[in-house]
Backbone as JSON, one array per atom type, in Angstrom:
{
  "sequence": "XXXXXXXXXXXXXXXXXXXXXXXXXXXXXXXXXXXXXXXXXXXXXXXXXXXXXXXXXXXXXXXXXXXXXXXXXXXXXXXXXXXXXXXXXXXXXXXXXXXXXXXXXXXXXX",
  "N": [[123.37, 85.15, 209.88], [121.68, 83.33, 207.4], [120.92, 79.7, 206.78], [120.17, 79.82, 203.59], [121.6, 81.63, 203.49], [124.35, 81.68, 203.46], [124.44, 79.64, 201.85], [123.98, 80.53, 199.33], [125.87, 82.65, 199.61], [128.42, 80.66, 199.02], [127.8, 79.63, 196.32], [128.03, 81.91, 195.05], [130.37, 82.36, 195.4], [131.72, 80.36, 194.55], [131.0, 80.47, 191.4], [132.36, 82.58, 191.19], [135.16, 81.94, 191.3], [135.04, 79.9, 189.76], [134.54, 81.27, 186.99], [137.25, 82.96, 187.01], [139.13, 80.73, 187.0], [137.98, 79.67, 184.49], [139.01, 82.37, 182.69], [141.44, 82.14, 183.83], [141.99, 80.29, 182.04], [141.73, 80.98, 179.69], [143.5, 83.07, 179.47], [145.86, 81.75, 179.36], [145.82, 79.48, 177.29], [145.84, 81.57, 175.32], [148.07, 83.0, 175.96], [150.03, 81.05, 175.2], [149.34, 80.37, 172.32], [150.51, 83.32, 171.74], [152.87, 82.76, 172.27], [153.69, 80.72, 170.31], [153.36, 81.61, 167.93], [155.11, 83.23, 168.39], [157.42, 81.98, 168.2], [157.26, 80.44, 165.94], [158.08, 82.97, 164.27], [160.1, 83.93, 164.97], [162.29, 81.72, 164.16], [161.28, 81.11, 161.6], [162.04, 83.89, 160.57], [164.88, 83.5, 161.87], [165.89, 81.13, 159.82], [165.4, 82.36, 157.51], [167.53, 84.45, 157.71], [170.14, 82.43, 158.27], [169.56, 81.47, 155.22], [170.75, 84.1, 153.67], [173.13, 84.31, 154.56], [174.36, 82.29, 153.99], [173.55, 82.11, 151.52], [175.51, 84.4, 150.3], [178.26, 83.6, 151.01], [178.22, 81.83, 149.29], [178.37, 82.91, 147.17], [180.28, 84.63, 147.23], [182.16, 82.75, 147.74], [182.34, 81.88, 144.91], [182.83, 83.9, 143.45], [185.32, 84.78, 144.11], [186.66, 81.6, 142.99], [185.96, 82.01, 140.48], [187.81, 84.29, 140.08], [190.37, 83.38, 140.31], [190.18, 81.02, 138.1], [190.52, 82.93, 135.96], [192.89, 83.09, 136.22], [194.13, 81.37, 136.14], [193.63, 80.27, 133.63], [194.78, 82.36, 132.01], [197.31, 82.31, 132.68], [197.53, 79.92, 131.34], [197.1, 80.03, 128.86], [199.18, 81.92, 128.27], [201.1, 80.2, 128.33], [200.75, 78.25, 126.76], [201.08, 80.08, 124.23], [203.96, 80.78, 124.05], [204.64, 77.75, 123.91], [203.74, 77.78, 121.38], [204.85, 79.36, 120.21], [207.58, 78.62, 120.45], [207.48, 76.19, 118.98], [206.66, 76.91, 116.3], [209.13, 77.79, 115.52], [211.1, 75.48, 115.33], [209.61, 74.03, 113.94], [210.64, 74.63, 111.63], [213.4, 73.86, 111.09], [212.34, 71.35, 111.76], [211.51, 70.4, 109.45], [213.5, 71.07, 107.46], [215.57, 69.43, 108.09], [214.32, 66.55, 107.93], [213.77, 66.94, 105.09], [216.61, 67.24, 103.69], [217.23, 64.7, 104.6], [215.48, 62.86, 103.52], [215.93, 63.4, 101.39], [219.01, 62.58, 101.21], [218.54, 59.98, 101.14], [217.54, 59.48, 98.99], [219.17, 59.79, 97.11], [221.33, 58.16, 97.91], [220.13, 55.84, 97.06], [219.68, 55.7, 94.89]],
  "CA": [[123.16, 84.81, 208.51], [121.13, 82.12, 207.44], [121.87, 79.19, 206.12], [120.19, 80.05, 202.54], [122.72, 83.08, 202.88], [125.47, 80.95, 203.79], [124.69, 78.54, 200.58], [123.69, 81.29, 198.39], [127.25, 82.81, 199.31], [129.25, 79.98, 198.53], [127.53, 79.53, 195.38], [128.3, 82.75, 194.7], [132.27, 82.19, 195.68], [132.05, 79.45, 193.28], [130.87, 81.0, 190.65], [133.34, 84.08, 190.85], [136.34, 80.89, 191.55], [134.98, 79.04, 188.28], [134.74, 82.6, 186.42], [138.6, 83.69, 187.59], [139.27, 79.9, 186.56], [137.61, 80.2, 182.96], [139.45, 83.44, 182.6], [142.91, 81.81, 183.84], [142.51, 79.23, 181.09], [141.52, 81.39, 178.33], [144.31, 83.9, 179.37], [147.0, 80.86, 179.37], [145.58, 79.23, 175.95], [145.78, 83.13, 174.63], [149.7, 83.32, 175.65], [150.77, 79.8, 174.53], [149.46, 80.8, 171.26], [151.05, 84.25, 171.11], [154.17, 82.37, 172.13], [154.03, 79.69, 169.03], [153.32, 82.08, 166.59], [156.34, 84.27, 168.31], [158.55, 81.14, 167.98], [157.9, 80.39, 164.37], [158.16, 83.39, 163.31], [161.51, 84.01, 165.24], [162.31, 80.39, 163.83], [161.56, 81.82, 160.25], [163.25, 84.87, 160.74], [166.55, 82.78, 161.68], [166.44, 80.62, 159.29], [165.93, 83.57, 156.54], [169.41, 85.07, 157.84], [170.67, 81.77, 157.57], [169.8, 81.06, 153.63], [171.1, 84.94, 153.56], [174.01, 84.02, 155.23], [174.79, 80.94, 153.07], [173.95, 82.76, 149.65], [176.25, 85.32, 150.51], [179.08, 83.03, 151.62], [178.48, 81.09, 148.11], [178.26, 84.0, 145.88], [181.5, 85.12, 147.63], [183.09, 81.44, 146.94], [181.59, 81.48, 143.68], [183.58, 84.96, 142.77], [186.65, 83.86, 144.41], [186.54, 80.96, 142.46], [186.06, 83.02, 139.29], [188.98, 84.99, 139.53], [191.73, 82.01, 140.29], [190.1, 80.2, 137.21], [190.86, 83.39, 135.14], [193.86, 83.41, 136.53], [194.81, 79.82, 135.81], [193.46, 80.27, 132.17], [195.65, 83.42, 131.05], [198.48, 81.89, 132.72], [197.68, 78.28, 130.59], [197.27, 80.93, 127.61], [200.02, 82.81, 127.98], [202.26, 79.11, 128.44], [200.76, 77.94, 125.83], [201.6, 80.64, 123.39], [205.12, 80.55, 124.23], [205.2, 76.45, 123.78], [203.58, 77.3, 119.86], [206.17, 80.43, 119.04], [208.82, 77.93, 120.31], [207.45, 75.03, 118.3], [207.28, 77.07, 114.94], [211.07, 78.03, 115.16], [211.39, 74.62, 115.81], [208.89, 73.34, 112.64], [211.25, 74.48, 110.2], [214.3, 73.63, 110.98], [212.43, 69.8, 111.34], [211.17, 70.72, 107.88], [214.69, 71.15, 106.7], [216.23, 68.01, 108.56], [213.59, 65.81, 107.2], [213.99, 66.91, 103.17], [217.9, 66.53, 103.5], [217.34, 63.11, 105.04], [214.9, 62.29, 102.21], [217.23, 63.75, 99.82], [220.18, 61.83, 100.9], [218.08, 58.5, 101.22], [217.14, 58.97, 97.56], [220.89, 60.2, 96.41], [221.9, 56.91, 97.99], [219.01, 54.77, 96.56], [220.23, 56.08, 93.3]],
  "C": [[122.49, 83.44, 208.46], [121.76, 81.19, 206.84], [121.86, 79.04, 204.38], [121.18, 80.94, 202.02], [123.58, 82.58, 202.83], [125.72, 80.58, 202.11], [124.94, 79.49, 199.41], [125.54, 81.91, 198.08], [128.23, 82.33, 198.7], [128.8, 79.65, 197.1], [128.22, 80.63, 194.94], [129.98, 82.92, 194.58], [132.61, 81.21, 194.41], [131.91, 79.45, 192.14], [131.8, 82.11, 190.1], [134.53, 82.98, 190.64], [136.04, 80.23, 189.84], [134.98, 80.39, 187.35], [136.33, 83.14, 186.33], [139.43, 82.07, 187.13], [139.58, 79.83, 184.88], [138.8, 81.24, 182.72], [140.98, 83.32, 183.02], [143.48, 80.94, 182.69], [142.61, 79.82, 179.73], [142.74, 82.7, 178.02], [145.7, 82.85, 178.56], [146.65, 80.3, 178.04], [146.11, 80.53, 175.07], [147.61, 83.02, 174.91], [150.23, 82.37, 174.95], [150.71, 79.87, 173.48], [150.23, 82.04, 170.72], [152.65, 83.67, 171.42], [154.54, 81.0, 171.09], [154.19, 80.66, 168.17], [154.87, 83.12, 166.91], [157.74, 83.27, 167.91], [158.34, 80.85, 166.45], [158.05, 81.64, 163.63], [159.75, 83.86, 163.72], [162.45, 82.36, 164.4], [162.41, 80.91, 162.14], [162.17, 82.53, 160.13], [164.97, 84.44, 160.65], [166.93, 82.0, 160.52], [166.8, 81.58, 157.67], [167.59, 84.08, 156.43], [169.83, 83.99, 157.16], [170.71, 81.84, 155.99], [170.53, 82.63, 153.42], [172.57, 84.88, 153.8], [174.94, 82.89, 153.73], [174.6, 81.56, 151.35], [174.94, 83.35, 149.49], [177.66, 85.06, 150.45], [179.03, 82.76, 150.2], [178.67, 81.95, 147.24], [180.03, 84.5, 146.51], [182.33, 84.14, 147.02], [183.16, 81.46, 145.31], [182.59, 82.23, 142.78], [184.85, 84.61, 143.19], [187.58, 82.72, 143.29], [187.06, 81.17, 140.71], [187.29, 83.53, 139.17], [190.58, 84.14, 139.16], [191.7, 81.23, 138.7], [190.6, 81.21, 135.92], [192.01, 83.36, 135.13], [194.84, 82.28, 135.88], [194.54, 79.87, 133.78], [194.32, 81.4, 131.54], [196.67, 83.05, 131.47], [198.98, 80.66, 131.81], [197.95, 79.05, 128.96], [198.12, 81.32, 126.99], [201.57, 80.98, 127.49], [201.89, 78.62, 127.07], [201.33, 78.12, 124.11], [203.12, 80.5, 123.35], [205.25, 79.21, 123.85], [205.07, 76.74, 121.98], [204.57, 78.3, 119.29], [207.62, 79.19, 119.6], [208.53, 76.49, 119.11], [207.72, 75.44, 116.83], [208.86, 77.9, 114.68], [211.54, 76.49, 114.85], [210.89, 73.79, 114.34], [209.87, 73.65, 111.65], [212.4, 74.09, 109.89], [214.01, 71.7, 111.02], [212.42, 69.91, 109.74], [212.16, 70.16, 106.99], [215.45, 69.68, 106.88], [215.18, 66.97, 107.39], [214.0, 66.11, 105.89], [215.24, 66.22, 103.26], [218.03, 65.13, 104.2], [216.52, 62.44, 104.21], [215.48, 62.21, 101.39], [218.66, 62.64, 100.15], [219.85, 59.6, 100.83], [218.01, 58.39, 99.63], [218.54, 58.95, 97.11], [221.56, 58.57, 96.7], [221.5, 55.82, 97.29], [219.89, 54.52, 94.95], [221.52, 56.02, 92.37]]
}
């Protein structure tokens, strides 16, 4: 072989080496991107659940919440009623005290 064949060869090696090069970089650029876009969208994805997660949880608290407060209000309701049927048994017999303690203040006055 000569030595134009020689050169010509190695040109030729170096050409296929820078080609197989090229073609390692543009493969490796090509995954690093399909692995960003796979991380944000796994990344979005999670955090979706999450706010799903967390609405879910609050809307649960939320009803929870709800029922104790009805609970607390028909019990304040119910106490309440009971304090005003005991108070008007209670109004008339002040009613009565009061006049005859007016009445005997004046009877005395007099």
């Amino acid at each position: 072989m000569s030595r134009t064949d020689i050169l010509s060869e190695i040109k030729k090696a170096e050409a296929e080496a820078d080609a197989k090069v090229e073609k390692a970089e543009a493969n490796k650029k090509a995954a690093i991107a399909d692995a960003r876009r796979d991380s944000v969208k796994r990344i979005q994805e999670a955090e979706a659940e999450m706010r799903s997660s967390y609405e879910s949880t609050i809307a649960t608290e939320q009803k929870a919440l709800d029922e104790k407060r009805s609970e607390l209000l028909a019990a304040g309701e119910k106490e309440a009623k009971s304090v005003e049927k005991a108070s008007a048994k209670k109004i008339k017999e002040v009613n009565d005290f009061l006049i005859k303690e007016f009445e005997r203040t004046i009877n005395v006055a007099s």
